[in-house]
BALOBA-1460 file (C-alpha; in Angstrom, 3 decimals):
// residues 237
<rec num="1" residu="x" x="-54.967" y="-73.312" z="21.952"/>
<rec num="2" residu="x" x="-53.728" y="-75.184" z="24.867"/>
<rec num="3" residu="x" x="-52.863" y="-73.566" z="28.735"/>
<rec num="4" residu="x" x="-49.153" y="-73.701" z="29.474"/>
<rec num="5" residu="x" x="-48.306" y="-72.947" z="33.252"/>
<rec num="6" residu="x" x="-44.427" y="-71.721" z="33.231"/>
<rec num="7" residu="x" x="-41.813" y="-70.598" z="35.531"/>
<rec num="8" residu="x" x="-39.328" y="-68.206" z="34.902"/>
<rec num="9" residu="x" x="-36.834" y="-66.061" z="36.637"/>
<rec num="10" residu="x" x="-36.470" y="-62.100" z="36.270"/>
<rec num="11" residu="x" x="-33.672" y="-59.814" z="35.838"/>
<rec num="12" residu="x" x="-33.163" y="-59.443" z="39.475"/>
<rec num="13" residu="x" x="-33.418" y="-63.746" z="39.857"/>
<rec num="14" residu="x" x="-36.746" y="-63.447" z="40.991"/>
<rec num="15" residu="x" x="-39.326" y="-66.491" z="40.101"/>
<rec num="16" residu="x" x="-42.027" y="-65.818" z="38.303"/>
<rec num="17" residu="x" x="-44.870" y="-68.232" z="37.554"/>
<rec num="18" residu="x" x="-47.949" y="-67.923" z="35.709"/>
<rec num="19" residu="x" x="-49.985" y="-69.844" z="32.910"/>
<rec num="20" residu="x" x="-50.822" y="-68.669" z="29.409"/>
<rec num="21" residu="x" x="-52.077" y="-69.387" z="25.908"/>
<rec num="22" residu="x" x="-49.982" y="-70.439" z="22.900"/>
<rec num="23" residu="x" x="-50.022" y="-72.382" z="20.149"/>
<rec num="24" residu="x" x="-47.060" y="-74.854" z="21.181"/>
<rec num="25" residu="x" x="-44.544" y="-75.020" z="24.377"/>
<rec num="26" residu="x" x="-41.945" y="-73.545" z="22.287"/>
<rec num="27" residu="x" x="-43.846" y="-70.099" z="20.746"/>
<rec num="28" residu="x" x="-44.804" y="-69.251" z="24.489"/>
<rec num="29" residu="x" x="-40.606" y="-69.904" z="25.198"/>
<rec num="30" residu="x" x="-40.229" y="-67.023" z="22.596"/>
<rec num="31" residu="x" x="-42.621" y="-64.937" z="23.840"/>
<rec num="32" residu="x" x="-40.752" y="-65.135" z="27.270"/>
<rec num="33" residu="x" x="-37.422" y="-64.736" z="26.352"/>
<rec num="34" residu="x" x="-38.971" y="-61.579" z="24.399"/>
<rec num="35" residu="x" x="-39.919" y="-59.982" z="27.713"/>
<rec num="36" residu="x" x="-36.423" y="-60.575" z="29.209"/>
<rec num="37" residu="x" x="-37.650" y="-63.472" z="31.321"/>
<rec num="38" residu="x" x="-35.159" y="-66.437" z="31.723"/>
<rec num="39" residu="x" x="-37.462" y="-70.110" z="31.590"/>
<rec num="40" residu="x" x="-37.138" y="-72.498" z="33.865"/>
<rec num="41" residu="x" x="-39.911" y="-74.840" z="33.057"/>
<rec num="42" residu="x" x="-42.897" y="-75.034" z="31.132"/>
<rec num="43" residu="x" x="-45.800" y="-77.748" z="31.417"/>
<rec num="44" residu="x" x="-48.858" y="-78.071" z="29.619"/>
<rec num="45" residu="x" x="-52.408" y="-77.261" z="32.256"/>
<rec num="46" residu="x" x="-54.849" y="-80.075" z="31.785"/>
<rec num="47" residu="x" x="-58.198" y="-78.473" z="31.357"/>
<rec num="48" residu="x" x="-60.851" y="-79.505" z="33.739"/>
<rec num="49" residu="x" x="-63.895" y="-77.685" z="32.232"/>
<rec num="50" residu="x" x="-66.602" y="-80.177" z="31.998"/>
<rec num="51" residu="x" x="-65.142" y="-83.058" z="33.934"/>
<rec num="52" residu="x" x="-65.754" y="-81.333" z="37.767"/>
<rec num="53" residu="x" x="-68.699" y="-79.286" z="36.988"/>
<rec num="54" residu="x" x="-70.767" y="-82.522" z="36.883"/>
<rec num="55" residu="x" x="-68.679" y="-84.126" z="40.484"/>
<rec num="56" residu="x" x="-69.101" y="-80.169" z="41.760"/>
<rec num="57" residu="x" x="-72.849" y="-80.000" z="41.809"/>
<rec num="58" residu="x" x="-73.521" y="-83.280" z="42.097"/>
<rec num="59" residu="x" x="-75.615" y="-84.043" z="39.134"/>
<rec num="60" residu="x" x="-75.053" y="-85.170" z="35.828"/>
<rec num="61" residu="x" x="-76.017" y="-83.878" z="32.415"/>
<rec num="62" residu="x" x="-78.659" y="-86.958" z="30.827"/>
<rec num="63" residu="x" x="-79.051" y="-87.241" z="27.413"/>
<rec num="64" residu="x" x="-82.909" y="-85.831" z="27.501"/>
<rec num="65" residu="x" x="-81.366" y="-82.528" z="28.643"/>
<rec num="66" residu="x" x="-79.140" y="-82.480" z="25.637"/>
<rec num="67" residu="x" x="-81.709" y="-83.316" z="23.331"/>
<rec num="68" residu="x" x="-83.944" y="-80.954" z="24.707"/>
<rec num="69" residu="x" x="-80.969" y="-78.062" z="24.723"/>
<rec num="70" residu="x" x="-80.635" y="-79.012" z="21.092"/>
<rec num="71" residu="x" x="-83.907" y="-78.987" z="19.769"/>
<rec num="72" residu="x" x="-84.640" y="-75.679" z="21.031"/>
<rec num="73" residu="x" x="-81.612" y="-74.263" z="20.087"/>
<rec num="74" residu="x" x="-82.259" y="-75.668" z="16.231"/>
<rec num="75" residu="x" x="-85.989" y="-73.676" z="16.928"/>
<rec num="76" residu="x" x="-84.742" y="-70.477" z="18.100"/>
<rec num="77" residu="x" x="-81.441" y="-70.049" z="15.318"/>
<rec num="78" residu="x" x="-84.045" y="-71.072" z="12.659"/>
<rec num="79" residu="x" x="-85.978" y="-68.500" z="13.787"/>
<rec num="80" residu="x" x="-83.398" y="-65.613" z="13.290"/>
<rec num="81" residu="x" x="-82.268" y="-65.475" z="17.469"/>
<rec num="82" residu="x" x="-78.617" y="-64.707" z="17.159"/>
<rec num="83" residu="x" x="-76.554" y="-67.857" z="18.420"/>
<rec num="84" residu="x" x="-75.560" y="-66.148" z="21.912"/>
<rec num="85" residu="x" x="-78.500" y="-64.360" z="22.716"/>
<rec num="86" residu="x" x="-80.329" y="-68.383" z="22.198"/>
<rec num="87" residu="x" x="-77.438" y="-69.692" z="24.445"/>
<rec num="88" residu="x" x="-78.852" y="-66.976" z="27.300"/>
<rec num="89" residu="x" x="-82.359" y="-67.476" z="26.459"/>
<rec num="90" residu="x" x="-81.373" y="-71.289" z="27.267"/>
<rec num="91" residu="x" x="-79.213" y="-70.548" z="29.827"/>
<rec num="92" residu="x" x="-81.858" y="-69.465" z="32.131"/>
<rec num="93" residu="x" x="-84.117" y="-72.501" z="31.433"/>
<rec num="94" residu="x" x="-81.477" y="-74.935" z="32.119"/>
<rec num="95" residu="x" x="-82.544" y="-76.350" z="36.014"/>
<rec num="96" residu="x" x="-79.730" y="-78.637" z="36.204"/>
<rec num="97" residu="x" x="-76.976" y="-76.649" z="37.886"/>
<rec num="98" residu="x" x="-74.040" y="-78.216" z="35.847"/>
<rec num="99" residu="x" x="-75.513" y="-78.333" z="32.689"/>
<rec num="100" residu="x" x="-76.490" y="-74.311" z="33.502"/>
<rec num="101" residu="x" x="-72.407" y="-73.476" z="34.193"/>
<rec num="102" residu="x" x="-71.086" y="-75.594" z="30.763"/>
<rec num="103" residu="x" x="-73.912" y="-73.842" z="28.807"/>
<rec num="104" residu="x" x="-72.905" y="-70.060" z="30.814"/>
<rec num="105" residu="x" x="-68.845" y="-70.479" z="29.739"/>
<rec num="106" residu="x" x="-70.098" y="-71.491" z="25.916"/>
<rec num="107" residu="x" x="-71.682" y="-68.556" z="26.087"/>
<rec num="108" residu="x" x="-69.249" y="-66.247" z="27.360"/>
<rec num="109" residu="x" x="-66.460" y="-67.836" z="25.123"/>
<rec num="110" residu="x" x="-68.974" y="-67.747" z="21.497"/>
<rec num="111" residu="x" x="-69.567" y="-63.710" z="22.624"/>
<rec num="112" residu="x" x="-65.733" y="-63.184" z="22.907"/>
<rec num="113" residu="x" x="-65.337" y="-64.658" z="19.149"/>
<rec num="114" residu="x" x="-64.518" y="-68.268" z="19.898"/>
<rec num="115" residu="x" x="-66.420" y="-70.339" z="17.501"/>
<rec num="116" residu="x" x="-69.431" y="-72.545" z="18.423"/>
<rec num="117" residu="x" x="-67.637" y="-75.483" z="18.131"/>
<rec num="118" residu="x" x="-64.525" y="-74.872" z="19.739"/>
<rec num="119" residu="x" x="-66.519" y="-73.730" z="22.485"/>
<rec num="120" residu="x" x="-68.176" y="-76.949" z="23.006"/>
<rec num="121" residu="x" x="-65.051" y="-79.031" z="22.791"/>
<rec num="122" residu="x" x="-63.728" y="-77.573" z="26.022"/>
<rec num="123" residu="x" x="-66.533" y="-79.872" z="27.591"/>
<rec num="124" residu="x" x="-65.966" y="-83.046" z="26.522"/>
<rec num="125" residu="x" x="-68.004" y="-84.561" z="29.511"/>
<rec num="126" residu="x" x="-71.234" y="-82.615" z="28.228"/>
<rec num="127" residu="x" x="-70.569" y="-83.002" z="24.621"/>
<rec num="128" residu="x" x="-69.048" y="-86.390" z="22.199"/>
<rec num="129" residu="x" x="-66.699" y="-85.222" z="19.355"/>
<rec num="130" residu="x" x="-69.721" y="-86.678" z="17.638"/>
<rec num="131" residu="x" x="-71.826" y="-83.553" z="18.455"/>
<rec num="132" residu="x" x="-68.887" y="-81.145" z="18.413"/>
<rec num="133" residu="x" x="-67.902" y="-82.340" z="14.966"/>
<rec num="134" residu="x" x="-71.066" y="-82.022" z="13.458"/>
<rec num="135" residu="x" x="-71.699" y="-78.432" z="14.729"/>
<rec num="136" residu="x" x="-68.638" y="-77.626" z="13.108"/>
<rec num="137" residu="x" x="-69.568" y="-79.239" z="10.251"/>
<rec num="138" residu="x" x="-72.741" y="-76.757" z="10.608"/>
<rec num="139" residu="x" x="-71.520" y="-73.790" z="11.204"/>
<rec num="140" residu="x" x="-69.072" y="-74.203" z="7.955"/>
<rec num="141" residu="x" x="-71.816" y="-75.320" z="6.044"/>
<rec num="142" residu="x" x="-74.762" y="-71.754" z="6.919"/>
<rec num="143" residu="x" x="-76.883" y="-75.293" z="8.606"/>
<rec num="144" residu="x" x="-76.595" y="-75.387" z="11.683"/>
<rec num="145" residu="x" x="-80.362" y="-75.192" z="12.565"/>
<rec num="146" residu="x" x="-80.352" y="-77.973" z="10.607"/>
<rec num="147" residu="x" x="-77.426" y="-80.346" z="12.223"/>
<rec num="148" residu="x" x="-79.040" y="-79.358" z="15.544"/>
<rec num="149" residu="x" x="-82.326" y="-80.721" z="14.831"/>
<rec num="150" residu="x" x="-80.679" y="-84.209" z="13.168"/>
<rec num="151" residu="x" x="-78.355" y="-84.037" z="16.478"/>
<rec num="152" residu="x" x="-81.484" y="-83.981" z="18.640"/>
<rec num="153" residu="x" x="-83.028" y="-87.054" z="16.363"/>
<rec num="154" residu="x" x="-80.463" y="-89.008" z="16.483"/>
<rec num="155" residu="x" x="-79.669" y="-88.631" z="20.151"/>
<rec num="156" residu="x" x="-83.395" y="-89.482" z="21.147"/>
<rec num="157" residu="x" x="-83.326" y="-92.675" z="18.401"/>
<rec num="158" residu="x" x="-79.986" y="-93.919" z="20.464"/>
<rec num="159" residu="x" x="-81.652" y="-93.319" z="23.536"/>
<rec num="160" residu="x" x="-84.798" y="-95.213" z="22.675"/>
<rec num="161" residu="x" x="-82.253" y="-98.391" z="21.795"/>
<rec num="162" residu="x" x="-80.364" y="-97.900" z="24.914"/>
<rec num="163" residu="x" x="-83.882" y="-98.478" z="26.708"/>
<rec num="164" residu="x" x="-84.986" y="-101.177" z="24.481"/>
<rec num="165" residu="x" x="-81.568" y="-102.967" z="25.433"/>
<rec num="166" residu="x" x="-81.704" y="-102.477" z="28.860"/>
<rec num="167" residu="x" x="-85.024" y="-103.988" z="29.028"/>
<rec num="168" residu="x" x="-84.479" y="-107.006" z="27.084"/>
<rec num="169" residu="x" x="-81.848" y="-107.632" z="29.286"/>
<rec num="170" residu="x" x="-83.888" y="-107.444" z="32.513"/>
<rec num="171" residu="x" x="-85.118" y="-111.010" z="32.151"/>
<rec num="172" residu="x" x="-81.754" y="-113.049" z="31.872"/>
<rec num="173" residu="x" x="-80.136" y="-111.220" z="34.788"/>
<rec num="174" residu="x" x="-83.060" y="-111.417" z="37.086"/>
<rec num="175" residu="x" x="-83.490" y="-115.336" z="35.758"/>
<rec num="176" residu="x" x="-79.788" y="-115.450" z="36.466"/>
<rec num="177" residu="x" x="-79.837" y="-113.862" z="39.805"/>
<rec num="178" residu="x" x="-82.599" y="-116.390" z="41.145"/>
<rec num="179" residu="x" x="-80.794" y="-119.514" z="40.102"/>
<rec num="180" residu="x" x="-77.761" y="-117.879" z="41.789"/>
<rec num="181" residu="x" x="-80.241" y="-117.432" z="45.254"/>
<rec num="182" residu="x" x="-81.585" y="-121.201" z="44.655"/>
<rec num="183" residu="x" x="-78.107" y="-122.787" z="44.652"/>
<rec num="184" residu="x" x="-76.888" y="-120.430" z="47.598"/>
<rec num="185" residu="x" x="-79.836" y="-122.013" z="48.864"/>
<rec num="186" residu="x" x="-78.946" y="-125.422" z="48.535"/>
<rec num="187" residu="x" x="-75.359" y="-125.188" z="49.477"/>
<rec num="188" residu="x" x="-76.089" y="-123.334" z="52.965"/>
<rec num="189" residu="x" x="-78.945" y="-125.309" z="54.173"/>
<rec num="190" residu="x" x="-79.976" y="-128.255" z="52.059"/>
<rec num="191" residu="x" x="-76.586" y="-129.773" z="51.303"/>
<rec num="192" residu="x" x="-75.731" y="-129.904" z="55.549"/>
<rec num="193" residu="x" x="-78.496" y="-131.830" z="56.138"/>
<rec num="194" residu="x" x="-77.533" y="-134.392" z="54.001"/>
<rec num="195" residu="x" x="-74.494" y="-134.215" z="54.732"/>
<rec num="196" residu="x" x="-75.187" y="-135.758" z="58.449"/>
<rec num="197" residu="x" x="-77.815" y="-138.571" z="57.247"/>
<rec num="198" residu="x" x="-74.856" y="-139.616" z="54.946"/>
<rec num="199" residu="x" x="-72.668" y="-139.590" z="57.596"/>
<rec num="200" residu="x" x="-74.572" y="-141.918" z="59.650"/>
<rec num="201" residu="x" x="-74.429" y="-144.662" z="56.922"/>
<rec num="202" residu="x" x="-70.873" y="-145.079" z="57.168"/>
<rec num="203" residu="x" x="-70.022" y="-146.113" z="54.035"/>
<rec num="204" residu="x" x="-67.811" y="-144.023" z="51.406"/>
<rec num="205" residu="x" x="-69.776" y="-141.494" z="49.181"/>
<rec num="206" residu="x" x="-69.255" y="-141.005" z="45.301"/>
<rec num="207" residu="x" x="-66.783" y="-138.601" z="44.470"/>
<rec num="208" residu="x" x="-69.690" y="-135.721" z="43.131"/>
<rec num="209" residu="x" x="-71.223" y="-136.276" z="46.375"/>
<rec num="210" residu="x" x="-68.069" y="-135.506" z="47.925"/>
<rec num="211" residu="x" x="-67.089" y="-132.698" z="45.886"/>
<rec num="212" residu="x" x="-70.430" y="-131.082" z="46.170"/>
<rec num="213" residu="x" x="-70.063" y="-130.921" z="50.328"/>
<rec num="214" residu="x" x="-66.628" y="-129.943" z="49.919"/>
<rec num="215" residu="x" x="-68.024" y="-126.695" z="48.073"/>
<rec num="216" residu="x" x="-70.774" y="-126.383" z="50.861"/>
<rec num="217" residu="x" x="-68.312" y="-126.573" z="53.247"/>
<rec num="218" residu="x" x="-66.063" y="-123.963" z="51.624"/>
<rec num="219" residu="x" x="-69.105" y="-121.652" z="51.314"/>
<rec num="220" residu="x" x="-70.124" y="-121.761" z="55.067"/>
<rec num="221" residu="x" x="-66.812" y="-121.509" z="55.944"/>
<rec num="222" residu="x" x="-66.418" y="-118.397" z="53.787"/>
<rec num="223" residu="x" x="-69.581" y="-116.708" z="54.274"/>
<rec num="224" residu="x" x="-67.642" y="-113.549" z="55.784"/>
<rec num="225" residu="x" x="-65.961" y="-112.846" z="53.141"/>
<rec num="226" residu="x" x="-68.337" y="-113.130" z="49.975"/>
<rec num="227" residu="x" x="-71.577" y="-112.557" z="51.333"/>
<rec num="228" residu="x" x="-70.748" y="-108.536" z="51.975"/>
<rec num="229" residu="x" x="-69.433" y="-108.645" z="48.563"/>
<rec num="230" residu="x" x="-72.804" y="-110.139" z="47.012"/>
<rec num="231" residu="x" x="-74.440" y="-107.893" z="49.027"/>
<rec num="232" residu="x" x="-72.501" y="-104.806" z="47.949"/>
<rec num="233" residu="x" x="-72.692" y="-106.085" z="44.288"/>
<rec num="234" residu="x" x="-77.081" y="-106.712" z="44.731"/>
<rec num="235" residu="x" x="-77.508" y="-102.957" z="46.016"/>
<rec num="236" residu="x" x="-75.211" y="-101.780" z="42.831"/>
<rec num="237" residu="x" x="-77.244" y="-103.230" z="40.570"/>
């Protein structure tokens, strides 16, 4: 259910603020006006669960931690462990401090009788409504040993193509980033030079000669202002 944060005013015209639980803005009006409380306002609280854990520590959950968190939980459900008592087992395995707090709150919220699912949607940063779906989609069906294991398959398969892409495309953009260096190369220092021999013929020079010192020109004149920006964009990659 969502988080409402509300302000209201007593009997005595005092304010009163607070957040709560309810199904829709207008069931936690009800419940309100049932306690003798006269609304002012009421705004749904955006949940941050999941989004500042990883900015918080510092550190972000990768997809081998995931894959490893599933596989072991598949293992250890499979094996009869009761679902929180696995998440605890896990818990204290987890080294990566975020990862460790999202897994801690599932926890807590599957032992107060929140479903698995449900639990895992609150961090969408940690888990896709891919993976929260298909836990559901376990824990309706009796399998969810089962949808953990294929979860931890098919994360490592996507991973493996992820890498497979990234490395094919290591040779165009380094190919790319060389002929980008070469012409630099040309325009800063090869280009001026002839640039003065032609001047000392006198005579007018084709237009693509012109055109190409023109852009020299532009560059050197410019340096200051794209070269911290190719810079900046080098170290990014």
């Amino acid at each position: 259910m969502p988080n409402f944060r509300y302000v209201a005013k007593d009997k005595t015209g005092r304010n009163i603020s607070g957040t709560a639980e309810a199904s829709e803005e207008k069931a936690l009006v009800d419940l309100l006006r049932k306690q003798e409380l006269f609304v002012i306002s009421v705004k749904v609280e955006r949940k941050k669960e999941g989004i500042s854990w990883g900015a918080k520590f510092g550190s972000k959950i990768k997809l081998g931690e995931l894959v490893l968190f599933s596989r072991q939980l598949a293992t250890m459900i499979d094996s009869g462990i009761p679902l929180v008592q696995a998440l605890e087992i896990l818990n204290e395995q987890i080294e990566n401090p975020g990862f460790k707090k999202i897994i801690s709150d599932v926890k807590k919220d599957v032992s107060t009788g929140t479903t698995f699912c449900d639990a895992l949607a609150k961090h969408p940063r940690a888990f896709s409504p891919l993976f929260v779906n298909m836990v559901k989609a376990g824990e309706q069906s009796g399998s969810l040993d089962d949808i953990m294991e294929r979860l931890a398959s098919y994360m490592e398969k996507t991973d493996s193509l992820a890498r497979k892409v990234k490395s094919a495309m290591v040779y165009p953009i380094v190919v790319s980033l060389m002929a980008v260096c070469i012409t630099l190369v040309l325009m800063l220092k090869v280009v001026p030079v002839f640039k003065g021999i032609f001047a000392d013929f006198g005579s007018e020079l084709p237009l693509p000669t012109r055109i190409l010192i023109f852009v020299s020109d532009g560059l050197i004149g410019s340096i200051w202002i794209w070269m911290p920006a190719v810079i900046i964009g080098i170290s990014h990659f």
